[in-house]
VMD Tcl script that builds the backbone (N, CA, C; Angstrom):
set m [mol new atoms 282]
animate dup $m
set s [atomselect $m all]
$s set {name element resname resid chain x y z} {
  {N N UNK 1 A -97.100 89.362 25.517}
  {CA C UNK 1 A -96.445 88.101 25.248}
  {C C UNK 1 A -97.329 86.972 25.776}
  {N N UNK 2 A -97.480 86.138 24.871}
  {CA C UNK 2 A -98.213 84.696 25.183}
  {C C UNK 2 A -97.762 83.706 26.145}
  {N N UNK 3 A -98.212 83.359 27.247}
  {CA C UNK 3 A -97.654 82.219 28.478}
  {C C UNK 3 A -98.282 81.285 27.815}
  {N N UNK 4 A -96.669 80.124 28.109}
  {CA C UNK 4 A -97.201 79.236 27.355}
  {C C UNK 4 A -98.489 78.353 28.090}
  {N N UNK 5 A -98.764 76.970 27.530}
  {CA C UNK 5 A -99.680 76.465 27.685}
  {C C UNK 5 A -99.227 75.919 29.177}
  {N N UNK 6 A -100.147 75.703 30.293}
  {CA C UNK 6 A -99.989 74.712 31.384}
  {C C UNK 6 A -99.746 73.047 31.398}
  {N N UNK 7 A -98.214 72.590 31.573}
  {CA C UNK 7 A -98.100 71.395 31.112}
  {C C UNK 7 A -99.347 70.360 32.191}
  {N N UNK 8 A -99.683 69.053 31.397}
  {CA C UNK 8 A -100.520 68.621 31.700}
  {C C UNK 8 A -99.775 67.349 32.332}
  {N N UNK 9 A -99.478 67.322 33.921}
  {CA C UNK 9 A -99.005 66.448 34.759}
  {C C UNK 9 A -100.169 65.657 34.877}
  {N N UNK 10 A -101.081 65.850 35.199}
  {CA C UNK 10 A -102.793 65.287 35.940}
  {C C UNK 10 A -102.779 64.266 35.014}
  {N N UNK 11 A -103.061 64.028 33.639}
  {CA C UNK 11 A -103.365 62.802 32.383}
  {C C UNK 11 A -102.965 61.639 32.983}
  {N N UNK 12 A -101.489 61.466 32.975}
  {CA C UNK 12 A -100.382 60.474 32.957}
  {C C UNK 12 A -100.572 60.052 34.448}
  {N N UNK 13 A -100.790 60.503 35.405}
  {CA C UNK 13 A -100.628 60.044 36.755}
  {C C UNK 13 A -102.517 59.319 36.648}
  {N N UNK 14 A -103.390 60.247 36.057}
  {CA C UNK 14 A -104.247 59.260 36.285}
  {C C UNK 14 A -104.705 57.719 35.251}
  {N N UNK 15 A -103.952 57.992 34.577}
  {CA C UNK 15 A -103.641 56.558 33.722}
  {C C UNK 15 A -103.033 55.464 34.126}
  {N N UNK 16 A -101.854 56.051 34.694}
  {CA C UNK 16 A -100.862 54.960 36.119}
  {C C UNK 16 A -101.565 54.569 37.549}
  {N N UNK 17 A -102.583 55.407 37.692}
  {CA C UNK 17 A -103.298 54.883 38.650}
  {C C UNK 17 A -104.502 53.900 38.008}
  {N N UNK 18 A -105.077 54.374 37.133}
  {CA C UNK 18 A -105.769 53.406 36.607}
  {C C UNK 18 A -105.209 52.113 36.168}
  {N N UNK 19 A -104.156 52.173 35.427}
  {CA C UNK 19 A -103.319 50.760 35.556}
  {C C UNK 19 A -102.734 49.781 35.955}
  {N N UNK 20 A -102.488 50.973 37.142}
  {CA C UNK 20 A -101.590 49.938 38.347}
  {C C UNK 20 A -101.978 49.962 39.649}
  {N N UNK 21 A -103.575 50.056 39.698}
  {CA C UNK 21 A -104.006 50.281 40.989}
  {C C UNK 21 A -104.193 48.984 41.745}
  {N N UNK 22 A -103.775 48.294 41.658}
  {CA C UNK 22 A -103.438 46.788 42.403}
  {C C UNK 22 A -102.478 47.442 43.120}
  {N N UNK 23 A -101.045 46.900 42.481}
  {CA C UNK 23 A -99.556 47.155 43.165}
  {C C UNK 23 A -99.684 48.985 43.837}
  {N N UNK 24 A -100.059 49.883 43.208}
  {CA C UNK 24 A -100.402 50.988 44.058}
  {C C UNK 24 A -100.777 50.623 45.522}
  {N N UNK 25 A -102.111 50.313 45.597}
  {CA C UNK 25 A -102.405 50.281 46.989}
  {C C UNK 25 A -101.891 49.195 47.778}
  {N N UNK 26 A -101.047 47.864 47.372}
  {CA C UNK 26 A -99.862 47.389 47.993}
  {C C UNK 26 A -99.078 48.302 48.360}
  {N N UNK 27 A -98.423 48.920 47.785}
  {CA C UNK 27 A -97.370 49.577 47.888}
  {C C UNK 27 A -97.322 50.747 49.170}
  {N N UNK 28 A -98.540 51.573 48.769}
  {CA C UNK 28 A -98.738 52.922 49.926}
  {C C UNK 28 A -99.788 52.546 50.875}
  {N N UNK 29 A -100.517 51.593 50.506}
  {CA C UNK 29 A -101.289 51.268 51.464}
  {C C UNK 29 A -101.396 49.446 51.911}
  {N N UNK 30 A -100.529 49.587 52.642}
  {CA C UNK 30 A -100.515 47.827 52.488}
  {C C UNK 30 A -101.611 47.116 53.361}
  {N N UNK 31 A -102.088 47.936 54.588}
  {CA C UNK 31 A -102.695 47.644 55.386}
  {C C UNK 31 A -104.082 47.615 54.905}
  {N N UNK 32 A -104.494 48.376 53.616}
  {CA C UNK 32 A -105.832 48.234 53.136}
  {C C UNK 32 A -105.981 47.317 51.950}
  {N N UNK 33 A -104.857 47.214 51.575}
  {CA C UNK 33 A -104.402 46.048 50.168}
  {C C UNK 33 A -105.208 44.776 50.147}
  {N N UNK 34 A -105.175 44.226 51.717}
  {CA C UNK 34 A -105.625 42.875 51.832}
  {C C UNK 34 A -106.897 42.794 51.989}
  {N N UNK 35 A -107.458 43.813 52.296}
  {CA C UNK 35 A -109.004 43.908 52.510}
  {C C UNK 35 A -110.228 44.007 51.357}
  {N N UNK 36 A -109.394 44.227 50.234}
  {CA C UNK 36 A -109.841 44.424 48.843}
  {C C UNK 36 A -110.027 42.921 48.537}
  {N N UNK 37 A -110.903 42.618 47.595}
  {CA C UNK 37 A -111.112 41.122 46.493}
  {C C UNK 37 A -110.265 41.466 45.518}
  {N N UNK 38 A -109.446 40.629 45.187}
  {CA C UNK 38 A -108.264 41.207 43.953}
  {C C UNK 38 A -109.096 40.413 43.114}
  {N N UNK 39 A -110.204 39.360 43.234}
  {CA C UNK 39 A -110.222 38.686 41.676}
  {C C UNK 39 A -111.808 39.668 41.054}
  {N N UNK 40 A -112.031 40.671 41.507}
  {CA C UNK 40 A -112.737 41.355 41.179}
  {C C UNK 40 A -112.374 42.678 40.488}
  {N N UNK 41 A -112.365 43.133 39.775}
  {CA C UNK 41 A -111.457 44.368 39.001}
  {C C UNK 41 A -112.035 45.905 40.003}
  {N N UNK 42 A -111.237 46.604 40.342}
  {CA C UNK 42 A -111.580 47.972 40.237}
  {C C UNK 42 A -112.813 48.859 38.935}
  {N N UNK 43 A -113.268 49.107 39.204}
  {CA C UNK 43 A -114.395 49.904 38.175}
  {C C UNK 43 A -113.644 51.088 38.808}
  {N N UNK 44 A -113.597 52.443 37.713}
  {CA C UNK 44 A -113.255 53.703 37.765}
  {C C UNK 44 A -114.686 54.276 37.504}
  {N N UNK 45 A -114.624 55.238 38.811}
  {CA C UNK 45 A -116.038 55.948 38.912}
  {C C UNK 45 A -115.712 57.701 38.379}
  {N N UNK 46 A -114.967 58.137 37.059}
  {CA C UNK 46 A -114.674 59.250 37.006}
  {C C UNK 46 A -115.638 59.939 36.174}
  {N N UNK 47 A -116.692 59.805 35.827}
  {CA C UNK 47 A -118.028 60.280 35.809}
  {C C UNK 47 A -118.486 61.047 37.209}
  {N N UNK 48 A -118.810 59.880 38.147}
  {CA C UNK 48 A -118.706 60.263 39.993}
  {C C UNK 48 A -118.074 61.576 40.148}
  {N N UNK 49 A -116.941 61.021 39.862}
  {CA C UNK 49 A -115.765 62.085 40.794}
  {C C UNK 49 A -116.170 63.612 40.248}
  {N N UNK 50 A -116.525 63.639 38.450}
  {CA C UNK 50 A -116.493 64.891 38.114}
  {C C UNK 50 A -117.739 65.669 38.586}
  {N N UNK 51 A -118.771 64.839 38.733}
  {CA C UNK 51 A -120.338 65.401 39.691}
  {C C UNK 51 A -119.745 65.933 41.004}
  {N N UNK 52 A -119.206 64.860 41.373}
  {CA C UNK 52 A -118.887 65.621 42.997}
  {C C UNK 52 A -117.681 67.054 42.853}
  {N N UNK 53 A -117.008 67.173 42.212}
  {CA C UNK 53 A -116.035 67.989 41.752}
  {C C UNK 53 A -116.460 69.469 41.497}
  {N N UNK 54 A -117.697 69.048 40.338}
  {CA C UNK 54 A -118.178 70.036 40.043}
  {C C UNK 54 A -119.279 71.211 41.059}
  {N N UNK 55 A -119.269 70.189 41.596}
  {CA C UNK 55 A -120.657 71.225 42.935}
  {C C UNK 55 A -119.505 71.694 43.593}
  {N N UNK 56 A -118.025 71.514 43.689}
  {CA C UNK 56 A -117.724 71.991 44.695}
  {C C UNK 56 A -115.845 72.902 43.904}
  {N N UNK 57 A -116.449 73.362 42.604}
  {CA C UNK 57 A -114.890 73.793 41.738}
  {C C UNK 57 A -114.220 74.816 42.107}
  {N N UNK 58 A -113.027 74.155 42.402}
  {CA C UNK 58 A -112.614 75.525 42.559}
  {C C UNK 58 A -111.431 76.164 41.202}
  {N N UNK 59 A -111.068 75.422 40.264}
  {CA C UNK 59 A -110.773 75.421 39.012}
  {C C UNK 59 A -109.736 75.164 38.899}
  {N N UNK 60 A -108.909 74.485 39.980}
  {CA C UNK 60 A -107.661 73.709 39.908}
  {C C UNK 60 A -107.919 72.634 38.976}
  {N N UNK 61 A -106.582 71.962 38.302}
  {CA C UNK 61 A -106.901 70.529 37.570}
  {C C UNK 61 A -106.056 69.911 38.941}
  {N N UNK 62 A -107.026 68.916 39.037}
  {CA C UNK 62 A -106.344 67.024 40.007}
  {C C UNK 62 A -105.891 66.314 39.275}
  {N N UNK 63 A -105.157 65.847 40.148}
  {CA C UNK 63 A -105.017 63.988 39.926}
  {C C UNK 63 A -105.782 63.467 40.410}
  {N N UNK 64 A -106.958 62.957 40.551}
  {CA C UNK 64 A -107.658 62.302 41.715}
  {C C UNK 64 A -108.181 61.247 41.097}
  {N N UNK 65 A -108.295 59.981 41.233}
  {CA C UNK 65 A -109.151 58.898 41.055}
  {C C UNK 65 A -109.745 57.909 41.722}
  {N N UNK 66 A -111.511 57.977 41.550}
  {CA C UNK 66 A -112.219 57.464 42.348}
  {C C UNK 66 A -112.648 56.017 41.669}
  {N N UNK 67 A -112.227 55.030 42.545}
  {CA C UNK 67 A -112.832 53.886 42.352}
  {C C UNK 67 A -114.143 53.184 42.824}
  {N N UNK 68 A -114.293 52.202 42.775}
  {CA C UNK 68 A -115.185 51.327 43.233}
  {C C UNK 68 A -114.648 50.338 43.200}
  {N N UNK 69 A -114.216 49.429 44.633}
  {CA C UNK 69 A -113.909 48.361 44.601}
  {C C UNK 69 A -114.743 47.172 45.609}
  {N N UNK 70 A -114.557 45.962 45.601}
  {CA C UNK 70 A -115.655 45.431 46.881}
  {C C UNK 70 A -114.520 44.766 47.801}
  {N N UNK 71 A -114.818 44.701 49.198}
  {CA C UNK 71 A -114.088 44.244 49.978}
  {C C UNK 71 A -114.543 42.609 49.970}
  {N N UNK 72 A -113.390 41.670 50.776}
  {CA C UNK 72 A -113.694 40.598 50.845}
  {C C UNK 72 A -114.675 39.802 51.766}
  {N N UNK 73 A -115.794 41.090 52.443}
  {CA C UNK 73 A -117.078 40.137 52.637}
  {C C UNK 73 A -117.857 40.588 51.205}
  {N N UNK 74 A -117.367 41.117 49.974}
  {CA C UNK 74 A -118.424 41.155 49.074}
  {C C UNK 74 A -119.041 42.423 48.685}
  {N N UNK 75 A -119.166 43.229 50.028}
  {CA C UNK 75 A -119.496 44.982 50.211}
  {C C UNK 75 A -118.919 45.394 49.119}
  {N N UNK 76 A -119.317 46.333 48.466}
  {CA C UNK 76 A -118.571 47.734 47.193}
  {C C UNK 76 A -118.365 48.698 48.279}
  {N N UNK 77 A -117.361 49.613 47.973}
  {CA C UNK 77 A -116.849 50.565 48.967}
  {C C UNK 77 A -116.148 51.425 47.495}
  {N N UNK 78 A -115.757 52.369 48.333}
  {CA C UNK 78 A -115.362 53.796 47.398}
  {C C UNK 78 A -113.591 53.999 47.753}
  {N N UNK 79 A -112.365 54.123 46.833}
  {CA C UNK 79 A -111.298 54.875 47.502}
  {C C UNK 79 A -111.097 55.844 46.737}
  {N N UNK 80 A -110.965 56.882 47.051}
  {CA C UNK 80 A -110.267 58.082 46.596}
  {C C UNK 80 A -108.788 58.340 46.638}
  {N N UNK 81 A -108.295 58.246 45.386}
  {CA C UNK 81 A -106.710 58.675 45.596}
  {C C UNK 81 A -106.243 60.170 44.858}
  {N N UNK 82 A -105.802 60.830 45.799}
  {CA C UNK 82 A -105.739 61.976 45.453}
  {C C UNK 82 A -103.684 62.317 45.336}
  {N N UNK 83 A -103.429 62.925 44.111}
  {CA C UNK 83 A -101.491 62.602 43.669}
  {C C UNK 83 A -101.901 64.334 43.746}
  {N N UNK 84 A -100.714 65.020 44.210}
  {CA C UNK 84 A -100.551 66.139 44.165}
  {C C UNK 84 A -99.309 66.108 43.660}
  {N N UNK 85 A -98.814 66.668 41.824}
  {CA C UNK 85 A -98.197 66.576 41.337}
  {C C UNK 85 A -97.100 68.075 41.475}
  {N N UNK 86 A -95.573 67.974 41.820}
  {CA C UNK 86 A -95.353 68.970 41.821}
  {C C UNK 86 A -94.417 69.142 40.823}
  {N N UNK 87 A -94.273 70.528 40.511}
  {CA C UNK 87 A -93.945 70.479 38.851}
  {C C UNK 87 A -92.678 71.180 39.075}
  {N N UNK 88 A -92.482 71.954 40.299}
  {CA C UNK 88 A -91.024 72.714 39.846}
  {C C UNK 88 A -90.565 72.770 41.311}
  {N N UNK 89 A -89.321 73.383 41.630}
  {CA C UNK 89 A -88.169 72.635 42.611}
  {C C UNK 89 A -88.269 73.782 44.127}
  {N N UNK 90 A -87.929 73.026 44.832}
  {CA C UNK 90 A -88.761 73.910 46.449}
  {C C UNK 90 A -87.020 73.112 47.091}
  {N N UNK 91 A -86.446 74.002 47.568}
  {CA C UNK 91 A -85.139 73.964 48.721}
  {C C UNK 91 A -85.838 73.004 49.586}
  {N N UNK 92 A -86.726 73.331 50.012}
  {CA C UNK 92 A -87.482 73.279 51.691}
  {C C UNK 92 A -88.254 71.314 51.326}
  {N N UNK 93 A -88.437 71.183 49.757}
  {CA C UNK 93 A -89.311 69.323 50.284}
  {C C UNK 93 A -87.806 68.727 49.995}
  {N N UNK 94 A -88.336 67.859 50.923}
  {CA C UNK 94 A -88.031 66.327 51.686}
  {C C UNK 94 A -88.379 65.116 51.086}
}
mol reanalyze $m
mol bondsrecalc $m
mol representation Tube
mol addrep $m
């Protein structure tokens, strides 16, 4: 018998991060929020991420998305946000 296909949670979360990665890092990270240049856009480095990924696979699919953003002396800096999507129901989370 055929199992079906593995639903694809990873897509959609990294699209919402790509979209809303302003109010994101307000939101969970407020303390690093302000340190960012907001009139400068995020660049998505997921080219990056899949080089570094790949030297090190272990053949899980992520959510993970790596940016490039510059702080407000001007510096480019790197954040990594990593969503661990869970797909089916556990007694035990909180």
């Amino acid at each position: 018998m055929n199992e079906p296909p593995a639903a694809n949670y990873d897509t959609p979360w990294k699209e919402v991060l790509q979209q809303y990665f302003e109010p994101f890092l307000s939101f969970f990270f407020p303390k690093v929020h302000p340190l960012i240049d907001g009139h400068q856009p995020p660049e998505s480095l997921d080219k990056e991420l899949e080089q570094i990924l790949r030297q090190a696979d272990s053949g899980e699919r992520i959510a993970d998305k790596l940016f490039k953003v510059w702080l407000q002396d001007g510096k480019p800096t790197w954040v990594l946000i990593h969503v661990e999507v869970q797909s089916q129901s556990d007694s035990d989370f909180k």
